[in-house]
Every structure is written in C-alpha cells, then in structure tokens.
Residue frames relative to the residue before (quaternion, step in Angstrom):
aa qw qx qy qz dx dy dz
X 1.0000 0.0000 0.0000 0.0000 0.00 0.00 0.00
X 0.1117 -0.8148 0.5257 0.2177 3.48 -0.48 1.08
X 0.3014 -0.6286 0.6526 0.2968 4.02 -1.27 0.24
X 0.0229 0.5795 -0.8131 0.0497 3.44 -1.93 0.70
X 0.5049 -0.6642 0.5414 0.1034 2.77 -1.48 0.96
X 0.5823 -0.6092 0.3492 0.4097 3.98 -0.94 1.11
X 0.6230 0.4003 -0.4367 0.5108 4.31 0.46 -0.07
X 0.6991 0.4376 -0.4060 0.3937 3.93 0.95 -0.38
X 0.7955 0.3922 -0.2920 0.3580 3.22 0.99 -0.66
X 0.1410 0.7094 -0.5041 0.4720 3.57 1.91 0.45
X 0.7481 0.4602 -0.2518 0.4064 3.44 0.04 -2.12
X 0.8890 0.3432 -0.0087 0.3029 3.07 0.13 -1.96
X 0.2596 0.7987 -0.5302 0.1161 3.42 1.64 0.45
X 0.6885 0.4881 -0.4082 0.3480 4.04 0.14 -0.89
X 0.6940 0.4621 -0.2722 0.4803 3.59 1.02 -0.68
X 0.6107 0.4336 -0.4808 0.4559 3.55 0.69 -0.13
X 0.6144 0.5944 -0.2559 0.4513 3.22 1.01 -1.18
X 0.5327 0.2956 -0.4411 0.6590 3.75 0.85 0.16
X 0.7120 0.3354 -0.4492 0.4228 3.91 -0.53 -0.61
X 0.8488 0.3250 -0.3396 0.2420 3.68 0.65 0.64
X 0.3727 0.6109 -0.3927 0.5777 2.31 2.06 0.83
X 0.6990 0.3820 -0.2315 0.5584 3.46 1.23 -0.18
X 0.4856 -0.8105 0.1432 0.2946 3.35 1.83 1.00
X 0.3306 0.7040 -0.5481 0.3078 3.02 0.77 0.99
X 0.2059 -0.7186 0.6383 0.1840 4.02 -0.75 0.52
X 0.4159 -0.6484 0.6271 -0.1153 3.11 -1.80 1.54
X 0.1479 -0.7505 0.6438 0.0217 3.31 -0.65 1.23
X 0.1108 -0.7292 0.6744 0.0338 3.94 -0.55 0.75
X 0.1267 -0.7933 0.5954 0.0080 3.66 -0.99 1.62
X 0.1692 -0.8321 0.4997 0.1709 2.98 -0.69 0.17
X 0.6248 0.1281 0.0581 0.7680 4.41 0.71 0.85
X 0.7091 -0.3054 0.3632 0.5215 3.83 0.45 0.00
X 0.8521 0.3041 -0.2640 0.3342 3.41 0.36 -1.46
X 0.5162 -0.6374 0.4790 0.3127 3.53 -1.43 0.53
X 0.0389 0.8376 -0.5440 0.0303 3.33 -1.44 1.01
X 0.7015 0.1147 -0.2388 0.6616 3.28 1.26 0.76
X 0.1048 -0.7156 0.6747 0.1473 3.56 -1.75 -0.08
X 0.2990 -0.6246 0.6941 0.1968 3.34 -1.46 1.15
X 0.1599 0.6919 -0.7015 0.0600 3.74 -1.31 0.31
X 0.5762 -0.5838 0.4867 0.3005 3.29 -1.46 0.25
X 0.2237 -0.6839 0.6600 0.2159 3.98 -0.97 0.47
X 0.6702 -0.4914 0.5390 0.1371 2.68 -1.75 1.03
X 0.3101 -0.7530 0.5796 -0.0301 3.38 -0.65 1.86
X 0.7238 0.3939 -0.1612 0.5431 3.78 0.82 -0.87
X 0.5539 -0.6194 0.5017 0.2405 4.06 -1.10 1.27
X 0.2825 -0.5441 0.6506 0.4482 3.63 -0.93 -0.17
X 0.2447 -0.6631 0.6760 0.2084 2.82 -1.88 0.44
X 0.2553 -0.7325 0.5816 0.2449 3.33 -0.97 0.10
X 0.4942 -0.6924 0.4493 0.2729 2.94 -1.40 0.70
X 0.6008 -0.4906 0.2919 0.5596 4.07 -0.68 1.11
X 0.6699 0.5208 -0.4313 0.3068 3.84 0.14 -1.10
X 0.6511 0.6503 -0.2258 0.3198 3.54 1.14 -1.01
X 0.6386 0.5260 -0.2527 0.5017 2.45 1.20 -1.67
X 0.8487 0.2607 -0.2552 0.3830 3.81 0.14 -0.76
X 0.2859 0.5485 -0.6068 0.4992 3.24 1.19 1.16
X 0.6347 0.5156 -0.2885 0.4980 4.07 0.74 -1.14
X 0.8983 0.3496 -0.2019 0.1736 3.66 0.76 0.06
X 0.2553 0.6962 -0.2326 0.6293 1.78 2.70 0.23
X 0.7678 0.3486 -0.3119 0.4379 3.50 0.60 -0.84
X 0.7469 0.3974 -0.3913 0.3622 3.26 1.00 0.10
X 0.3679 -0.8304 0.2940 0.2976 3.18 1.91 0.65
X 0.2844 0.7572 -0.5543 0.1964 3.56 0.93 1.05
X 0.4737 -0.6178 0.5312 0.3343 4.06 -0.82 0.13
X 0.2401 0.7459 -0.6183 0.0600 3.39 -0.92 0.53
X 0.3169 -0.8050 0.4528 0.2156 3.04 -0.76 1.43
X 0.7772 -0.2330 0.2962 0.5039 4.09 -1.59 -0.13
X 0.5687 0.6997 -0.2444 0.3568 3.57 0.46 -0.97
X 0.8038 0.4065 -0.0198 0.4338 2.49 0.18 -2.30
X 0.5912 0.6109 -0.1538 0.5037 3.69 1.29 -1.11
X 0.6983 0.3457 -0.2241 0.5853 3.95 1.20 -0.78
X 0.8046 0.1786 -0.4187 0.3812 3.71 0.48 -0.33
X 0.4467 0.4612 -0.6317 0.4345 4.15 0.83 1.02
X 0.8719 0.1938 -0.3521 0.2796 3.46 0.68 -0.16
X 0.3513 0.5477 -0.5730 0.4983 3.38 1.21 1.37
X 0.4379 0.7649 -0.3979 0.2545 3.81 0.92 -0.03
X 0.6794 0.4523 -0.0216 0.5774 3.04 -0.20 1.06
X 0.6687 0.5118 -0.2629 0.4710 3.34 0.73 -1.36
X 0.1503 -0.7363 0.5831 0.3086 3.74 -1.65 0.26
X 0.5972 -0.5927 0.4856 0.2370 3.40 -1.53 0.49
C-alpha cells in the first residue's frame, strides 16, 4: 500500500489513478494523518455459488417450482 500526501496527490492525481487501475490502493494523508483512499473497484459481479443462491431464497421464502429452478440454472448455458 503506497502513502502520498494530499498536495502530491492534487499534482499526481492521473497517475495514481492509473496505479489503481492496475490495483494498487493509495492512502492520501493529510499532516501525516490519513484521510482518504484511492483503490480500484471491482469490475466483475459476485457470483454465488447454486447452494447459496438457494439459501437467498429460502430466506425470502419464495416458491419455485423444478422447472422454474432448471431453466435459471441452464441460463446462460450453450446447446
């Protein structure tokens, strides 16, 4: 994790901003002390894993029949 101080990263905003696109995470101090962070965001959804997933619908205690249950998890799928 690299640190830069709040007048370097004024200067140096476009270049940090690449090194966190190339995931690197930026502390910004301000007197020594830290008051913000640059980092990179997640580009890619979680997935869940099928078991999860029908833990999450259980808790919302919806009804889903055999059907309904094979064509979310042929989604997606090729033939």
């Amino acid at each position: 994790m690299k640190t830069v101080g709040a007048f370097e990263a004024k200067t140096h905003l476009p270049e940090l901003l690449k090194q966190a696109e190339a995931g690197e995470t930026i502390v910004v101090t301000r007197h020594g002390q830290p008051v913000a962070q640059i980092s990179p965001v997640a580009t890619k959804p979680a997935i869940l894993s099928p078991k999860d997933a029908m833990r999450r619908l259980r808790c919302l205690k919806l009804r889903i029949d055999r059907d309904e249950i094979a064509g979310l998890r042929d989604t997606g799928r090729r033939r």
